[in-house]
N, CA and C atoms as an extended XYZ file, in Angstrom:
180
Properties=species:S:1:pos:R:3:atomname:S:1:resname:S:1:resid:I:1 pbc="F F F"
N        -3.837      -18.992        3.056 N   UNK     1
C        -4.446      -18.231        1.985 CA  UNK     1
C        -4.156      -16.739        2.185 C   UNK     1
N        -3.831      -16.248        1.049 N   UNK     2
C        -3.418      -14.566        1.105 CA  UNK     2
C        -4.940      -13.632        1.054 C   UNK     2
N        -4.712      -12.898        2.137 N   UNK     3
C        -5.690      -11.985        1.860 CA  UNK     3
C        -5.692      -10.822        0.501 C   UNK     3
N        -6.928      -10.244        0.154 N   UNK     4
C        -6.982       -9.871       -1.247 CA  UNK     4
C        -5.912       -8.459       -1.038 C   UNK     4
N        -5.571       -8.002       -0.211 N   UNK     5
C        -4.522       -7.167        0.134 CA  UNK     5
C        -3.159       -7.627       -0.144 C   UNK     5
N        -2.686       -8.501        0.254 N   UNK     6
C        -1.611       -9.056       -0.136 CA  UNK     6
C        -1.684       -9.639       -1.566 C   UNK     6
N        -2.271      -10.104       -1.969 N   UNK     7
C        -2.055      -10.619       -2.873 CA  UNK     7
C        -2.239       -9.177       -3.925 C   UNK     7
N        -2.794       -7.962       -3.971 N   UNK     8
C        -2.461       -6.405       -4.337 CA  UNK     8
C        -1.280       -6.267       -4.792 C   UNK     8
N        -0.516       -6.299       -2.778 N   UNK     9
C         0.976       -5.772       -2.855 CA  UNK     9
C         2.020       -6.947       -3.900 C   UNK     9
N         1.442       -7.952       -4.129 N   UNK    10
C         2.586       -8.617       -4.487 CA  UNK    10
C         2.144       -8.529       -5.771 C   UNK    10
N         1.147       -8.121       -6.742 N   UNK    11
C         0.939       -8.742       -7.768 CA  UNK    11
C         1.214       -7.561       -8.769 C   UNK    11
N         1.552       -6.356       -7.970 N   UNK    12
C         2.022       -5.427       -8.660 CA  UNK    12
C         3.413       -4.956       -7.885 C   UNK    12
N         3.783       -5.905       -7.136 N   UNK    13
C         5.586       -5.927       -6.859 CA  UNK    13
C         5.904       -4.976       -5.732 C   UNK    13
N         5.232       -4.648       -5.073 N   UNK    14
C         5.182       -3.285       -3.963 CA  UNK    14
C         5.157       -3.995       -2.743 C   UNK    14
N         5.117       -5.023       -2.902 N   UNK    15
C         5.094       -6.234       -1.037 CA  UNK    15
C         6.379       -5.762       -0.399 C   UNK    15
N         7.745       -5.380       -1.056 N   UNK    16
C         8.789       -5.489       -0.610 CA  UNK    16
C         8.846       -3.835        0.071 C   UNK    16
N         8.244       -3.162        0.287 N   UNK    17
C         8.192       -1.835        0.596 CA  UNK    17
C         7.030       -1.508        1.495 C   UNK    17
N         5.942       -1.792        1.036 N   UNK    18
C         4.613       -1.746        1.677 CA  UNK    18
C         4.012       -2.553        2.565 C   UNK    18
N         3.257       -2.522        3.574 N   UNK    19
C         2.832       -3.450        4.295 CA  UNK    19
C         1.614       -2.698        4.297 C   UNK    19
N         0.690       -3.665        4.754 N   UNK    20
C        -1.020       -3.475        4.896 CA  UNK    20
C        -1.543       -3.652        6.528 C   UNK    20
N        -2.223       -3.092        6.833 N   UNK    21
C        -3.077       -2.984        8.212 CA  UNK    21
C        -4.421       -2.412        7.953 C   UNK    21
N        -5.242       -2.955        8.621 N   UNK    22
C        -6.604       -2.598        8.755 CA  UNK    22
C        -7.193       -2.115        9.855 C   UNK    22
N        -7.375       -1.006       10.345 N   UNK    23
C        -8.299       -0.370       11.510 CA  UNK    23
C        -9.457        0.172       11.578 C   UNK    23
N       -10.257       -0.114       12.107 N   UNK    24
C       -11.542        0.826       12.234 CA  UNK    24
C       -12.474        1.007       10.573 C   UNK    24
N       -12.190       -0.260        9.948 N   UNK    25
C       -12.677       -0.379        8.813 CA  UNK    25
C       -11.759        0.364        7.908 C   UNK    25
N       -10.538        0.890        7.963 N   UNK    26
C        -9.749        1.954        6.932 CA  UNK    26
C        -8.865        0.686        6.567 C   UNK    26
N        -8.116        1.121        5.499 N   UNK    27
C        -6.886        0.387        4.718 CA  UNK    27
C        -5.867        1.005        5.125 C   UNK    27
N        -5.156        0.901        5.406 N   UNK    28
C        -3.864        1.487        5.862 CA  UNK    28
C        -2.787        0.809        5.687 C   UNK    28
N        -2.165        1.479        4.317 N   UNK    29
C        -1.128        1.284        3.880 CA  UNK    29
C         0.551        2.259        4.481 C   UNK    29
N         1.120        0.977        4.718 N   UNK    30
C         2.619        2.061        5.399 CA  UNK    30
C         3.680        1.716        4.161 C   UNK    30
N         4.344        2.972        3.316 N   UNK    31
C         5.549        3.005        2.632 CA  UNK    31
C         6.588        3.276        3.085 C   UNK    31
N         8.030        2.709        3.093 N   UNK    32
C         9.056        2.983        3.968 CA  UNK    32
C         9.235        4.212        3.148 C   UNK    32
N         9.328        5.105        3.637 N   UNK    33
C        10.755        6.488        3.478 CA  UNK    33
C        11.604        6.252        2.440 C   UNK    33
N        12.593        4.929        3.013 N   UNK    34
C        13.977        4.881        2.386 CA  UNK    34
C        13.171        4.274        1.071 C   UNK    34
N        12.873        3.732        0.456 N   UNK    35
C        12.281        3.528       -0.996 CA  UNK    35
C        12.570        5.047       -2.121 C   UNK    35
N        12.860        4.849       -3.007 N   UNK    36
C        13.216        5.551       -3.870 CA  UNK    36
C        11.605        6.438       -3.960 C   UNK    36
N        11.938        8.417       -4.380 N   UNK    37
C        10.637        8.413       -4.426 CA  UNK    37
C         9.870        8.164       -5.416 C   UNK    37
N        10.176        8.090       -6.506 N   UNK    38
C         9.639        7.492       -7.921 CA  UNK    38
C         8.570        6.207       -7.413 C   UNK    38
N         9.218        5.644       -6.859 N   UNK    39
C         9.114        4.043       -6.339 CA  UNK    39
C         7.292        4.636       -5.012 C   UNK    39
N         7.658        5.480       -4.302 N   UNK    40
C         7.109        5.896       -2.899 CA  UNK    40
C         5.487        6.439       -3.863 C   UNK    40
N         5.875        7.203       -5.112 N   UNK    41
C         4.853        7.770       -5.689 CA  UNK    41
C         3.793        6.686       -6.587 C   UNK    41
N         4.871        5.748       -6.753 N   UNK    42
C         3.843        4.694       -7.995 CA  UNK    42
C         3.113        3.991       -6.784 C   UNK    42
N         3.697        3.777       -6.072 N   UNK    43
C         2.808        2.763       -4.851 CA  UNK    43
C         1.563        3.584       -4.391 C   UNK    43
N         1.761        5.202       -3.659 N   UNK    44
C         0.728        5.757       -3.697 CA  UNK    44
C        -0.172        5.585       -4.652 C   UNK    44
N        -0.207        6.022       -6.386 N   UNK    45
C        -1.419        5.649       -7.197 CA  UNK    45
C        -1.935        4.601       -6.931 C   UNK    45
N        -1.110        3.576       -7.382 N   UNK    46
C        -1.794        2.302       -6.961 CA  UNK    46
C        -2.657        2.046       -5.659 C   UNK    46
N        -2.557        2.286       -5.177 N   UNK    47
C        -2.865        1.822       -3.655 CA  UNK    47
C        -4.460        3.060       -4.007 C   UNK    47
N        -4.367        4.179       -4.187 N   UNK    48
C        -5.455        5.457       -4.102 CA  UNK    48
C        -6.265        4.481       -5.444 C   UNK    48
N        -6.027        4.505       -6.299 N   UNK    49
C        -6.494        4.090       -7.791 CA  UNK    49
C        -7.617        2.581       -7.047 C   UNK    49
N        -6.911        1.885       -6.386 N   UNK    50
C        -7.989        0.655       -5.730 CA  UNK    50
C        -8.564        0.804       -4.968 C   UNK    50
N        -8.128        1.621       -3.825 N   UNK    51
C        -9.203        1.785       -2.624 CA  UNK    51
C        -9.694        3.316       -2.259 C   UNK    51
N        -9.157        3.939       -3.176 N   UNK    52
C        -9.873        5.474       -2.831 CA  UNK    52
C        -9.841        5.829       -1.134 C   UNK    52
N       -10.757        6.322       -1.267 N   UNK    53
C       -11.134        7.038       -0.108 CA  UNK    53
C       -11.185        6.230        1.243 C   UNK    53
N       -10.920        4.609        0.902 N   UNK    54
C       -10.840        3.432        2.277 CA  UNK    54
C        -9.557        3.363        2.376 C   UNK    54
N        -8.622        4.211        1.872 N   UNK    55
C        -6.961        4.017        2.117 CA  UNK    55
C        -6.509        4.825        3.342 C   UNK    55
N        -5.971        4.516        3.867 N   UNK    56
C        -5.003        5.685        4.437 CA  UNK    56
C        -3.678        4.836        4.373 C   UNK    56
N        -2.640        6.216        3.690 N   UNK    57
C        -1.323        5.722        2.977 CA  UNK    57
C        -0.547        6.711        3.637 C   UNK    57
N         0.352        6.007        4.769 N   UNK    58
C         1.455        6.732        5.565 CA  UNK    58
C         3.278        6.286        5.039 C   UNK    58
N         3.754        7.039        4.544 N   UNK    59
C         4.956        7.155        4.644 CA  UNK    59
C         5.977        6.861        5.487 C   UNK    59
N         6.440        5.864        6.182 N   UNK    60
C         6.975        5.950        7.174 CA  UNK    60
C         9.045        5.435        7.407 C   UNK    60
């Protein structure tokens, strides 16, 4: 069974770029770099737009 995180990244097509981790109660989302930034910026909204202030969204 997919956690409600994954099933996020895939249901708005961002699985292939993004991966999810959870620490210390935070969301922590990692975007590769090499991703187009158009691509690097829509994933940020998304990702801020659902979890606000429980995100942390690293670029990597």
């Amino acid at each position: 069974m997919m956690s409600t995180e994954q099933t996020f990244l895939i249901k708005y097509g961002i699985h292939n770029f993004v991966t999810y981790a959870i620490a210390g109660g935070k969301h922590i989302f990692y975007i590769r770099k090499s991703e187009r930034h158009a691509m690097i910026t829509h994933a940020q909204k998304l990702i801020e737009s659902w979890y606000g202030e429980t995100a942390d969204i690293r670029v990597v």
